[in-house]
N, C-alpha and C positions, 0 to 999 in steps of 0.2 A: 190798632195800627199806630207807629210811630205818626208825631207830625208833617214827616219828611214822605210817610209811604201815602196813608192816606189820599192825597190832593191826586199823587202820581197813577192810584188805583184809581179813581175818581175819572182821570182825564183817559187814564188808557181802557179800562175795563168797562167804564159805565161812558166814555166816551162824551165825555163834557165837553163843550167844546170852547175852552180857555187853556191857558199857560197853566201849570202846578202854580204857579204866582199869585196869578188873576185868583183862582181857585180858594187858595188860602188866604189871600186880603179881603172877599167878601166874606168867608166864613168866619173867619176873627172878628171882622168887623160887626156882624151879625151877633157872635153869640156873644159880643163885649155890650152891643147895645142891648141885648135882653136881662146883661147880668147886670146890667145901670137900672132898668126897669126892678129887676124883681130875682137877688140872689138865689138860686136854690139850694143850699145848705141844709144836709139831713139833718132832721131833728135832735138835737141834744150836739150836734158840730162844735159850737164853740166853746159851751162848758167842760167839753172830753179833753179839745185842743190845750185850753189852759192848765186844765187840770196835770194833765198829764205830763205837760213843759215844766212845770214849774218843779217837776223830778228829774226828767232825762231831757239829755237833747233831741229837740222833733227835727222830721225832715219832710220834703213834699215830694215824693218819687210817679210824676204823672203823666198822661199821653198826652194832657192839652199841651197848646203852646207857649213859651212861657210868658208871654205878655199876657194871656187866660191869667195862667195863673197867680200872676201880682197883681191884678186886678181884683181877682176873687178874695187874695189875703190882704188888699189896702183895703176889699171893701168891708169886710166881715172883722177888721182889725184885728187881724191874728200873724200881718208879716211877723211883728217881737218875739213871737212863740216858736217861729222854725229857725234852727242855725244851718239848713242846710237848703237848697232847690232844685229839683233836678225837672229838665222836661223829657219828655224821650227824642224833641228833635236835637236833642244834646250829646244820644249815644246811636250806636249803629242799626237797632233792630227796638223795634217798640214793644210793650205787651201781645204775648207770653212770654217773650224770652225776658230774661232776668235783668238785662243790661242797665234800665233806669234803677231800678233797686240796689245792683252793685255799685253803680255811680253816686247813689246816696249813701252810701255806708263808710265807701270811702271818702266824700265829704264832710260826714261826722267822724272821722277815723276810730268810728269804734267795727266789730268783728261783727260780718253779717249774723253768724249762728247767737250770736249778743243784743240782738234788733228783733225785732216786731215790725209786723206789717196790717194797718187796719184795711181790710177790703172789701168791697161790694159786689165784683166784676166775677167774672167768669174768668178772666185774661189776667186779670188783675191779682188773682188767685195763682196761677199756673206762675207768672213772674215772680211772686215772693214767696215762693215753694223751691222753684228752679233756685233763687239767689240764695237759698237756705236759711231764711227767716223764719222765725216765728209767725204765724198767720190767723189773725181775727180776723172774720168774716161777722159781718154786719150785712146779710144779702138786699141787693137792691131789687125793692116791690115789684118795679116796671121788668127787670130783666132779670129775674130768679137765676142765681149761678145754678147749673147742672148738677146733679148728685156726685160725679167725677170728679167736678172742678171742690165741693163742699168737702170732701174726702180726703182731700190733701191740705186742711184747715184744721191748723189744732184747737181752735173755742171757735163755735158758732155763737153771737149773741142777736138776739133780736133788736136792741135799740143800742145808740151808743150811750145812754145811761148807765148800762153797764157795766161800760169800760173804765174798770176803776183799776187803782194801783194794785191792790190786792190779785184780783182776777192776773193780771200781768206779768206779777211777781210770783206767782204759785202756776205760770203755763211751764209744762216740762216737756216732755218727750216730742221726739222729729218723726215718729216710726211713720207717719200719711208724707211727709217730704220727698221730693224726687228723686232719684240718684242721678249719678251727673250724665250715665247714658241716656235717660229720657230728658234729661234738662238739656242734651245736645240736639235732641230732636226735633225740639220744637219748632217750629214755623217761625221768619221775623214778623208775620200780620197772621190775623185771625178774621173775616171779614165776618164770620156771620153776628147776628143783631146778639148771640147770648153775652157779647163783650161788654157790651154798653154800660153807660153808668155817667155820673158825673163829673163833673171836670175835675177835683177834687175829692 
């Protein structure tokens, strides 16, 4: 879910009983204090991020909010490495729909079908499908994306070790991509747990 839907499922559907407000200032608050404790940054994250930058322009296309995620990139020292940041409480519908992804692209003003998408998620997967990116999947341990969601992913790789320029510069065909009537259908939230993943 967007940053904006989440707090509002949260308060209507699971019936919390705070403001969307209250909602989201413990939750920030909470996972800003655990990422001061102890970043979780998938293994081989920051050698991929430099590597990669120092060829093309990166961007951050994510469902945290965006104080998450400049916290995440002052802490791991990789803000230098993106020219672009997109949160999804920035566009109108969060993962699955495409909307943070297209907001990145045009940020970088380069052409979505010209982009790459590194993903872990289930959600995360159907949104840079739907924007018609390229799509590496690096699946996340805890929340195995679905064979559905893997299927519309043109390289599976198991570590981001192997996200090298090569592998990037040799991804070709869209044929698993959506076309724009299934990219219309998508839901703006997705609540069940296969979304999940990290902030970043």
């Amino acid at each position: 879910m967007s940053s904006t839907e989440w707090p509002r499922y949260m308060r209507e559907r699971l019936r919390v009983p705070l403001t969307e407000e209250r909602i989201v200032d413990l939750i920030v608050a909470d996972l800003l204090a655990r990422y001061r404790r102890d970043l979780p940054l998938l293994p081989g994250a920051v050698d991929a991020v430099r590597r990669l930058a120092a060829h093309w322009p990166l961007a951050v296309a994510s469902s945290s909010n965006r104080v998450v995620i400049e916290e995440v990139l002052d802490r791991s020292g990789l803000r230098a490495c993106f020219d672009a940041i997109v949160s999804s409480e920035e566009v109108a519908h969060g993962k699955p729909s495409p909307d943070v992804y297209l907001a990145a692209t045009r940020r970088l003003g380069v052409p979505a079908r010209d982009c790459a998408a590194v993903e872990d998620s289930a959600n995360g997967i159907r949104a840079a499908a739907a924007a018609r990116l390229h799509v590496v999947v690096v699946p996340n341990s805890h929340f195995p994306p679905p064979e559905d969601a893997l299927a519309k992913a043109d390289l599976v790789i198991a570590t981001l070790d192997e996200l090298s320029l090569d592998v990037l510069e040799a991804m070709g065909g869209t044929e698993a991509r959506l076309d724009e009537q299934e990219a219309k259908s998508l839901p703006a939230s997705d609540a069940r747990p296969d979304r999940a993943g990290p902030a970043t």
